[in-house]
Structures are given as C-alpha cells and as structure tokens.
C-alpha positions as CSV (number, residue, x, y, z in Angstrom):
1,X,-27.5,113.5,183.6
2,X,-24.2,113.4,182.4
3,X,-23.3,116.7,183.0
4,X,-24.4,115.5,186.8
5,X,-22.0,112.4,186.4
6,X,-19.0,115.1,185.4
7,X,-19.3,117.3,188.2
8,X,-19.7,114.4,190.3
9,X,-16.7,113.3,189.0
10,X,-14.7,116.4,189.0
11,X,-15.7,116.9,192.5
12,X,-14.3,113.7,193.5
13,X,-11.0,114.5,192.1
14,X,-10.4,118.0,193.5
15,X,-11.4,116.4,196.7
16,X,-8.2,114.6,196.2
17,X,-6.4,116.9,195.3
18,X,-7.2,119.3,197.9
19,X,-3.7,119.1,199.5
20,X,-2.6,119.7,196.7
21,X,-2.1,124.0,195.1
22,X,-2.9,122.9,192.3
23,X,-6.4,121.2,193.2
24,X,-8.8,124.3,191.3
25,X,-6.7,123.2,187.9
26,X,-7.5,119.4,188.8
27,X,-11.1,120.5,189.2
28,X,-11.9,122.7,186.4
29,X,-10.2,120.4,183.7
30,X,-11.4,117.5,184.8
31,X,-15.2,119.0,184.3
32,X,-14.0,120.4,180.9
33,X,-12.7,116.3,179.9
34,X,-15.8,114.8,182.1
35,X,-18.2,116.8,180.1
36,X,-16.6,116.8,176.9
37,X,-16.5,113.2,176.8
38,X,-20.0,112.2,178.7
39,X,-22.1,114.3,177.1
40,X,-21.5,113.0,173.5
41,X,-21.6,109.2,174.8
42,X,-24.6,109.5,177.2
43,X,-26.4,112.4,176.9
44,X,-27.0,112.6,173.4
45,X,-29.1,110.7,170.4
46,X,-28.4,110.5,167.1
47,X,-30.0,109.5,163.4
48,X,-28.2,106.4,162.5
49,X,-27.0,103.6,164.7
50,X,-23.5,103.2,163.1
51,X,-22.4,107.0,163.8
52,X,-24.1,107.0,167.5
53,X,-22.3,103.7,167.8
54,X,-18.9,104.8,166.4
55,X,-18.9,108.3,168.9
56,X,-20.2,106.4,172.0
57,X,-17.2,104.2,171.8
58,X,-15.0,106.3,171.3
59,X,-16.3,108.9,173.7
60,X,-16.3,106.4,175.7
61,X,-12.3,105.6,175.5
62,X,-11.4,109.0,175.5
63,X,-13.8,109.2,179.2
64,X,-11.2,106.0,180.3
65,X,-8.0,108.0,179.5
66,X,-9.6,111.1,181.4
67,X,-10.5,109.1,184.3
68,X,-7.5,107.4,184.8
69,X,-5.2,110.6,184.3
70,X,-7.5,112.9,186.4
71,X,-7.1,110.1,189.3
72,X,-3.4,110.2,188.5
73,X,-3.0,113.5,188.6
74,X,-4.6,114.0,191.7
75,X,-3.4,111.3,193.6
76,X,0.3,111.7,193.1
77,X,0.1,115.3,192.1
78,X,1.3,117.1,189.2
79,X,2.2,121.2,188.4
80,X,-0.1,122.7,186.2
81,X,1.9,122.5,183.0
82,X,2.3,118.9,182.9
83,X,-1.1,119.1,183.9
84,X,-2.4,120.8,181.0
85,X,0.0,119.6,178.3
86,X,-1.4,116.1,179.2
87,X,-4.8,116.7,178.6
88,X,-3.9,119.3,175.5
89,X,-1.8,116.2,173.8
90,X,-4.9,113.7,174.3
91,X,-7.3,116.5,172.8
C-alpha cells in the first residue's frame, strides 16, 4: 500500500512538472523519497511500540519535507542539481 501511495504521489508531481525538462528527475526522485519514507512509517511493523513509534514519526516528518519540496520543485521548477543537492542534504 504505501509503495501504491508513492507512485501515486510521484505520478502527481511529474505530472506537474511535465512542462518542465527536467520532469523524469522530479519523477524518479520523488518515488525514491515517497518510498523511502512511506514504507518505514506505513508499511511496516515492528517489536516494540517505542521504536515503531519513534520511526513512524519521524518517517513521517521526513515524508512532510519530501512532499512539500517535490511540490516545490515541480511547481516553480528547478535544474537537476539544485534538484538533487536538495534532497541529498535532507538524506
């Protein structure tokens, strides 16, 4: 399911992007930082309820910054290195 909910996701924002020639970048990372952060805070369980606690949230966070960025980068548009340094910094 959340691998569904990423490429959802991702699809939306190189949909946006699609004017833009840098729209297959927008698409691909934003899978690789949808999926990165979705599957650890909905698509997996875990032994204790402190640790599964502590990763959701902060999966969770890190799927806010990725959201927002993605949407940024894609609605105002951005070359690919600013692009990827972004998303390497928050890594």
């Amino acid at each position: 399911m959340s691998f569904a909910l990423a490429a959802l996701l991702s699809y939306w924002v190189f949909n946006m992007a699609s004017e833009d020639t840098n729209a297959a970048i927008c698409g691909i990372g934003s899978l690789l930082c949808f999926c990165v952060t979705l599957i650890p805070a909905i698509g997996m369980s875990y032994e204790t309820l402190g640790i599964g606690t502590n990763i959701r949230i902060v999966s969770a966070l890190f799927f806010i910054v990725f959201l927002i960025s993605q949407f940024c980068f894609a609605g105002f548009g951005a070359d690919s290195y600013t692009h990827l340094r972004a998303h390497e910094t928050v890594l």
